[in-house]
C-alpha positions as a Markdown table, in Angstrom:
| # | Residue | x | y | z |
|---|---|---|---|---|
| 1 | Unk | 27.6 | 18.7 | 22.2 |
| 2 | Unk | 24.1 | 18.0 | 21.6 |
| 3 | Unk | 22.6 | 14.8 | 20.4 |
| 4 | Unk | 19.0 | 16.5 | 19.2 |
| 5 | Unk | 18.3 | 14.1 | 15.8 |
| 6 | Unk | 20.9 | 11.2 | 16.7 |
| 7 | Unk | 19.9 | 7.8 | 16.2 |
| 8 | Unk | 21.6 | 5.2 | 18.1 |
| 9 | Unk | 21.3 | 2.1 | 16.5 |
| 10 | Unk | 22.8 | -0.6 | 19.0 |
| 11 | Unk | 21.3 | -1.1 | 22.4 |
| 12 | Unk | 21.7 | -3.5 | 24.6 |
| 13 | Unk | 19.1 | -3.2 | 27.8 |
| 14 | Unk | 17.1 | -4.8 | 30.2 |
| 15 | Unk | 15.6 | -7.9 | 30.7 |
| 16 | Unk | 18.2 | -9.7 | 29.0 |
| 17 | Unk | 19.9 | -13.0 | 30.6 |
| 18 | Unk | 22.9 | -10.6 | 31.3 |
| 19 | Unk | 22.8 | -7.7 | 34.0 |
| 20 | Unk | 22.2 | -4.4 | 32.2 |
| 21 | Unk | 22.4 | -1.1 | 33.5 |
| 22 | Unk | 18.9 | -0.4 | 33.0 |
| 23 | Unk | 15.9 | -1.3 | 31.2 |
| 24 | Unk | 14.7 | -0.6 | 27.7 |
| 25 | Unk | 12.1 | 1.9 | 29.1 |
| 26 | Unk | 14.4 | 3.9 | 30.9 |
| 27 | Unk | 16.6 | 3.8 | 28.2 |
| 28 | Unk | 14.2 | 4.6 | 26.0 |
| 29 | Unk | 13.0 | 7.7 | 28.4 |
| 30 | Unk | 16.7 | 8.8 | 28.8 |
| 31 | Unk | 17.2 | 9.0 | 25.0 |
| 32 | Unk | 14.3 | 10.7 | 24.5 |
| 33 | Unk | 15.2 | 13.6 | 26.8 |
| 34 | Unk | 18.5 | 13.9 | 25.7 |
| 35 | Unk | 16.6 | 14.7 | 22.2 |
| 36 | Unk | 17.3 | 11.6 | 20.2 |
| 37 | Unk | 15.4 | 10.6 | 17.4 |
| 38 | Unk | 15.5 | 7.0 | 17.8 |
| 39 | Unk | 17.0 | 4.0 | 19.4 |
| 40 | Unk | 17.4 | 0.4 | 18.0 |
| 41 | Unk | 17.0 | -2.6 | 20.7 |
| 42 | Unk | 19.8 | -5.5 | 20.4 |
| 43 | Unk | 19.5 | -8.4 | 22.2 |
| 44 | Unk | 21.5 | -11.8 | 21.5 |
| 45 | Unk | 18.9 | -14.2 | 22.9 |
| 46 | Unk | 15.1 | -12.6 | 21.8 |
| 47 | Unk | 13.2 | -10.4 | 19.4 |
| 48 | Unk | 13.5 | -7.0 | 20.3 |
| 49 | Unk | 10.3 | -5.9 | 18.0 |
| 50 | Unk | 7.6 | -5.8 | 20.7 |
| 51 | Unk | 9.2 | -4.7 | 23.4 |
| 52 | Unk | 10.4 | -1.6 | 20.9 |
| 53 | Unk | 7.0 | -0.8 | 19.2 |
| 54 | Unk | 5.4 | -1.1 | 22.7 |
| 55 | Unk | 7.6 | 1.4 | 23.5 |
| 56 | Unk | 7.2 | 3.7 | 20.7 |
| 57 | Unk | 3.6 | 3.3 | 21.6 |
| 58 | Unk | 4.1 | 4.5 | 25.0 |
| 59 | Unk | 6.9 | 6.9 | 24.8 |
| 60 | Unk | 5.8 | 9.5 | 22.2 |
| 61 | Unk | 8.8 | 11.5 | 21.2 |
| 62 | Unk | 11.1 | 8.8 | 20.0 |
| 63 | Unk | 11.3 | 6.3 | 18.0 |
| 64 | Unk | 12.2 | 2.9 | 19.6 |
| 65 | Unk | 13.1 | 0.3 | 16.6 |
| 66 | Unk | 13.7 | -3.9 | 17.5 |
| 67 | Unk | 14.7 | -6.4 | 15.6 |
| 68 | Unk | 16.2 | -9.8 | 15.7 |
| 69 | Unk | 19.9 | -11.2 | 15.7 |
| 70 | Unk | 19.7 | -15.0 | 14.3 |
| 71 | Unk | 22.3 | -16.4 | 16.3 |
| 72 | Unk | 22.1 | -20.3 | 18.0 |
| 73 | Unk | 19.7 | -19.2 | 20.9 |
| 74 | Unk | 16.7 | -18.1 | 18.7 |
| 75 | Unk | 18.0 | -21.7 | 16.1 |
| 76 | Unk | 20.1 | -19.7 | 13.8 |
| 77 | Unk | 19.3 | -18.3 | 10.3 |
| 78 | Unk | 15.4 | -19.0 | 9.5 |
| 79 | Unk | 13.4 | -17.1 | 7.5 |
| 80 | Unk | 10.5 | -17.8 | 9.1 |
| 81 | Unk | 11.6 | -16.1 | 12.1 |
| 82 | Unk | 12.7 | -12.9 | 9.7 |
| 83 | Unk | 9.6 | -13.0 | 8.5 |
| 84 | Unk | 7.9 | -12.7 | 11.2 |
| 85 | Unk | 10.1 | -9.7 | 12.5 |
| 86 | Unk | 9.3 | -8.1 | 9.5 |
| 87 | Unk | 5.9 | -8.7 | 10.0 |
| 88 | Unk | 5.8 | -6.7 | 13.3 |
């Protein structure tokens, strides 16, 4: 099975509040030589976005996508906050 072009669009990695396995960079690097295309960064408490173009930036090969899950830690729905995601 190969996973050459795959894009995995829910991961959940280092820091976060809870343990992980490992961190977004060696996920990131993992990924990348298992031939993905991309990887999306999910976390429930923070943006993802920086941490992922960072990444991009740093890790040429794949693509690493954030974003940012409105739920009560980051105050709910607010489009302010989509906004600025977007913005990133």
């Amino acid at each position: 099975m190969t996973l050459k072009g795959v894009i995995d669009t829910h991961v959940h990695a280092g820091p976060d509040v809870r343990p992980r396995k490992a961190t977004a960079y060696e996920l990131a690097r993992a990924a990348r030589a298992a031939g993905l295309r991309a990887i999306v960064l999910k976390n429930h408490h923070c943006s993802t976005v920086p941490l992922a173009a960072a990444l991009s930036e740093a890790l040429p090969g794949i693509r690493v996508l954030g974003g940012l899950a409105l739920n009560h830690a980051v105050g709910g729905f607010n489009l302010e906050a989509v906004d600025a995601a977007l913005g990133l």
